[in-house]
Each structure stands twice: as structure tokens, then as C-alpha cells.
Backbone as a chain_set.jsonl record, in Angstrom:
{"seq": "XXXXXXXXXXXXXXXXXXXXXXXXXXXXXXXXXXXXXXXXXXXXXXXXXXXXXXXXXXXXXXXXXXXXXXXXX", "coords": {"N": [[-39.25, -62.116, -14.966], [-41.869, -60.635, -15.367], [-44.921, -59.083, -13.348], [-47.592, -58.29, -13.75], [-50.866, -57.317, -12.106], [-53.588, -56.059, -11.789], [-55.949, -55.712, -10.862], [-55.353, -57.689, -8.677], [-53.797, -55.897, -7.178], [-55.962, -54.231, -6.135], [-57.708, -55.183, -5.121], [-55.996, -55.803, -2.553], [-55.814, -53.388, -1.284], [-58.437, -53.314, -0.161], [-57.994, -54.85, 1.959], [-56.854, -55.229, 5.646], [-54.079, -54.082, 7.492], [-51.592, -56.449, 7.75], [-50.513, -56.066, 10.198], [-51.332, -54.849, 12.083], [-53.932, -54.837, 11.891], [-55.09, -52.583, 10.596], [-57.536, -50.31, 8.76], [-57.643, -49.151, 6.23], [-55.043, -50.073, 3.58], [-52.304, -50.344, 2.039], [-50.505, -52.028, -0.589], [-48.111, -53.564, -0.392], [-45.013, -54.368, -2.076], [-42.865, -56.865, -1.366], [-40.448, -57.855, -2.319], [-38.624, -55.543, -3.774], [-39.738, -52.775, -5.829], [-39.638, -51.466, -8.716], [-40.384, -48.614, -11.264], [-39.832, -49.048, -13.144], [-38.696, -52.189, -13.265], [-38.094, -54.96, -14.445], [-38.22, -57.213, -12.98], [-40.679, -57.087, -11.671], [-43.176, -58.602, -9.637], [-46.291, -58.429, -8.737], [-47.395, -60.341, -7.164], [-46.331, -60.674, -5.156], [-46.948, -58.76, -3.072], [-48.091, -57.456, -0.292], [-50.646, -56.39, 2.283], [-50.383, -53.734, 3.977], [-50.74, -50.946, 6.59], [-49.882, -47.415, 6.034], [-48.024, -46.658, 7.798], [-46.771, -49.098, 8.92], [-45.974, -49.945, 6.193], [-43.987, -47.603, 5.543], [-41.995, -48.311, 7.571], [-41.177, -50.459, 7.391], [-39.834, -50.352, 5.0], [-37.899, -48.388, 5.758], [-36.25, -49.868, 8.252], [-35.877, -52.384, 6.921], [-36.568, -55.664, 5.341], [-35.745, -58.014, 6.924], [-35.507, -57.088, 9.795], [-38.248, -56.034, 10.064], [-39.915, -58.031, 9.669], [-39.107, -59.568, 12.077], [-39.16, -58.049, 14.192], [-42.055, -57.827, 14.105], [-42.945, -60.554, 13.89], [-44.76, -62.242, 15.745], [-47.339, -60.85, 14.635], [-47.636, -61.326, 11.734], [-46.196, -63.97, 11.417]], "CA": [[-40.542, -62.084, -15.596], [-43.138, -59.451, -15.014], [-46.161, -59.926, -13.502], [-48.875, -57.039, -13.352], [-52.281, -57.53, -12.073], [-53.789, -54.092, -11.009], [-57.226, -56.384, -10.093], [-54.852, -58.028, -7.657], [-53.528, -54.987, -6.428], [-57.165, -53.483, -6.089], [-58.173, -56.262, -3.888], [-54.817, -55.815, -1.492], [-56.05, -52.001, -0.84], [-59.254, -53.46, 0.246], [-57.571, -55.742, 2.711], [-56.915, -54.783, 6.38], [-52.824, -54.571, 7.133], [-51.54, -57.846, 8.178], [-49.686, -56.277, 11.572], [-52.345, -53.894, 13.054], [-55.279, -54.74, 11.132], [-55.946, -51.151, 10.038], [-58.582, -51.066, 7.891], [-56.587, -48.409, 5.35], [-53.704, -50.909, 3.667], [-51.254, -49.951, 0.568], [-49.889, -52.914, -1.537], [-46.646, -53.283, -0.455], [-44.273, -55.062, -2.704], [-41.898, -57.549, -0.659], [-39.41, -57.516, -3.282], [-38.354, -54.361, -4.29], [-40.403, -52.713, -7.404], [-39.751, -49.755, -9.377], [-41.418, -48.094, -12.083], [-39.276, -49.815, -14.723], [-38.614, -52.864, -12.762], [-38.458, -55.894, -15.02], [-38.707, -58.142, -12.409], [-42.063, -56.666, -10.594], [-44.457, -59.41, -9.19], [-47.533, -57.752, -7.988], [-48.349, -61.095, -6.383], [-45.3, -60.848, -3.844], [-47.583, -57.912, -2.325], [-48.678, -57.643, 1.091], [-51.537, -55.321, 2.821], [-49.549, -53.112, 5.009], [-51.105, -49.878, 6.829], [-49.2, -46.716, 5.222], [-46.775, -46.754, 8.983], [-46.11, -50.301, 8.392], [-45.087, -49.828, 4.82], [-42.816, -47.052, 5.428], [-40.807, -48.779, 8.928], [-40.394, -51.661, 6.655], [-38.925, -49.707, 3.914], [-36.994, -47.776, 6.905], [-35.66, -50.949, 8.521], [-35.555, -54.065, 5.811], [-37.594, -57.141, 5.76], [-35.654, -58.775, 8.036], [-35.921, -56.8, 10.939], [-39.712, -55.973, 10.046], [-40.155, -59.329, 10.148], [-38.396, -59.627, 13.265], [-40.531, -57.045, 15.253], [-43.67, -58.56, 14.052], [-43.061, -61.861, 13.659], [-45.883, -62.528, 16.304], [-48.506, -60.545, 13.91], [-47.048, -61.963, 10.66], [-45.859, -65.34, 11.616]], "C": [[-41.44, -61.088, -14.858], [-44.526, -59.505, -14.807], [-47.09, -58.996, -12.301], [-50.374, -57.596, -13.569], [-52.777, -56.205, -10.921], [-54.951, -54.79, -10.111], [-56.576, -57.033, -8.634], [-54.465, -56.826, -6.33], [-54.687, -53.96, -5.644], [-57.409, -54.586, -4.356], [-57.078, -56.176, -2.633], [-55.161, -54.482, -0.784], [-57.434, -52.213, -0.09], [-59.598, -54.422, 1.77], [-56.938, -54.677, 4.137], [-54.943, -55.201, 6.488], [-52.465, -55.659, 8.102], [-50.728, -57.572, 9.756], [-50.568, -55.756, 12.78], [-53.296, -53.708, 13.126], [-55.707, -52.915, 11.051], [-56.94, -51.265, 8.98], [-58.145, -50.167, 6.0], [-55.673, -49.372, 4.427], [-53.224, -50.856, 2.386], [-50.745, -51.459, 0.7], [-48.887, -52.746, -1.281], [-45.326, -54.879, -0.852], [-43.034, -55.942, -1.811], [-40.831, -57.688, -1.052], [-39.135, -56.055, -3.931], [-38.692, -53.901, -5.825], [-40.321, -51.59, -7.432], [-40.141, -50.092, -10.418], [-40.976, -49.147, -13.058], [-38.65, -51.226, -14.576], [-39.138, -54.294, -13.574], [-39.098, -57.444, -14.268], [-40.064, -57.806, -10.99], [-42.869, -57.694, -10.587], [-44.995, -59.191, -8.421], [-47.828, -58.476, -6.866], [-47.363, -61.432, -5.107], [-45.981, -58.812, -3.426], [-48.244, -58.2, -1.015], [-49.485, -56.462, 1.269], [-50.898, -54.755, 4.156], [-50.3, -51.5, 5.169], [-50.123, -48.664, 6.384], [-47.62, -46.639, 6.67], [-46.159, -48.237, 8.539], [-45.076, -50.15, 7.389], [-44.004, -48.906, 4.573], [-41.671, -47.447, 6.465], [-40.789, -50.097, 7.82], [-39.663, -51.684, 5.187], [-37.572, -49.063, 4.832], [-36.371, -48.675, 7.416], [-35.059, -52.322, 7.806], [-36.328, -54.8, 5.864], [-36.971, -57.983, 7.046], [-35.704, -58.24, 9.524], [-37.22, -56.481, 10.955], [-39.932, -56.998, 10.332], [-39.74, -60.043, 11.7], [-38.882, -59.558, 14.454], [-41.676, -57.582, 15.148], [-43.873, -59.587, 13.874], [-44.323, -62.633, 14.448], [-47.359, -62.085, 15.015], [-48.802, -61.356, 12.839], [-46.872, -63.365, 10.36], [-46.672, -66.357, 11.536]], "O": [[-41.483, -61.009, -13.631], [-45.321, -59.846, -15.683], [-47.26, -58.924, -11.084], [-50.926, -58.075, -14.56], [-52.442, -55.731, -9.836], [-55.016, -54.582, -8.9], [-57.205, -56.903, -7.584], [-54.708, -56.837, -5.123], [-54.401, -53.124, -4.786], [-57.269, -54.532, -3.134], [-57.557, -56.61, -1.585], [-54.785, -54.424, 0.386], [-57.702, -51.291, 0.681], [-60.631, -54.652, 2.4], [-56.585, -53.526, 3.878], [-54.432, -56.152, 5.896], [-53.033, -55.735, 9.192], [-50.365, -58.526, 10.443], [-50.555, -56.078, 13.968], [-53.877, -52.914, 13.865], [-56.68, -52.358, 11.559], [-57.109, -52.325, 8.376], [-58.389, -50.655, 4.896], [-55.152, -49.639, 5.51], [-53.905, -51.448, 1.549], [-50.588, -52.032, 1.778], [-48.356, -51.763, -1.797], [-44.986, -55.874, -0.213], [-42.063, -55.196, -1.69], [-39.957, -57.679, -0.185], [-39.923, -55.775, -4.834], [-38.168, -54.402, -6.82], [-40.698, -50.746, -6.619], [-40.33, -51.246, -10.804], [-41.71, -49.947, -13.638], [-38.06, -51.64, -15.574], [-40.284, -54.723, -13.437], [-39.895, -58.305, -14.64], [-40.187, -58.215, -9.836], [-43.445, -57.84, -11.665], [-44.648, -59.509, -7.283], [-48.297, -57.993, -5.835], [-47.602, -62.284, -4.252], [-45.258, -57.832, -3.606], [-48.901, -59.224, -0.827], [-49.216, -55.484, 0.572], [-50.955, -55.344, 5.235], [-50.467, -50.829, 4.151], [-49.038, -49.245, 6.378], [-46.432, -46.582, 6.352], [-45.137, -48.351, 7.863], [-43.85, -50.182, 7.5], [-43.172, -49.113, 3.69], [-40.533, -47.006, 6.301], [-39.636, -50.528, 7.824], [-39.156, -52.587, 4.521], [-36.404, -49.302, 4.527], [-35.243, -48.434, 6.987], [-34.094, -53.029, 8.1], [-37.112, -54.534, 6.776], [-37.637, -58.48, 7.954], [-35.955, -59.052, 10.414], [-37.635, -56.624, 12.105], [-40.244, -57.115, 11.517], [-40.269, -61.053, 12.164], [-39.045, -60.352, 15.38], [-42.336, -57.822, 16.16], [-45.045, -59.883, 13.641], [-44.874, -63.566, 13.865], [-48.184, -62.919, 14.642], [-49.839, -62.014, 12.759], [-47.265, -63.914, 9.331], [-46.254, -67.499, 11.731]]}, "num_chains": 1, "name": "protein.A"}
């Protein structure tokens, strides 16, 4: 099921990122979402600084989670 809320996603960019508090923070999907991605749920988004969001695309969730489990946890 598909489940777009841009207002949600607005509000996540306005949010500081949850490891380093930057005050910057991209929407970053916890589940894997592409463009055409039937199963996209906006609301499995997190506020991640743009470094964050690419070492946890670069590594996986589970070792992101791993490393920051203190910030996160």
C-alpha cells in the first residue's frame, strides 16, 4: 500500500537529524523507496543530515544502526 504525504515529508526537512542534530535534515526513507515504488510509506521516514543519509545508504540499516545506536536508541 502506498502512502504519500508530502505535508509529512515537509515537516521531516524542518526537523534537526536524529544522530548529530544538524539543523539541515533530508527525509530519509527507512525502507527502501523509489520513484515507482508501490510500496513507499513516507511515514517510515526519518530526519537524517545529508552525511547521515548517504553512510546509511553506504553501509545498511543495520550497521547504521549499530554505530549510532547511542544517538538513535
Amino acid at each position: 500500500m502506498k502512502v504519500i504525504d508530502e505535508q509529512y515529508l515537509e515537516k521531516i526537512r524542518t526537523e534537526t537529524c536524529v544522530v548529530c542534530s544538524r539543523e539541515t535534515a533530508d527525509p530519509d526513507h527507512i525502507q527502501a523507496r523509489q520513484w515507482r515504488d508501490s510500496n513507499r510509506n513516507d511515514y517510515f521516514a526519518l530526519p537524517l543530515c545529508r552525511q547521515h543519509h548517504e553512510e546509511r545508504h553506504q553501509i545498511g540499516n543495520i550497521k547504521f544502526q549499530e554505530s549510532h545506536i547511542r544517538c538513535i536508541g
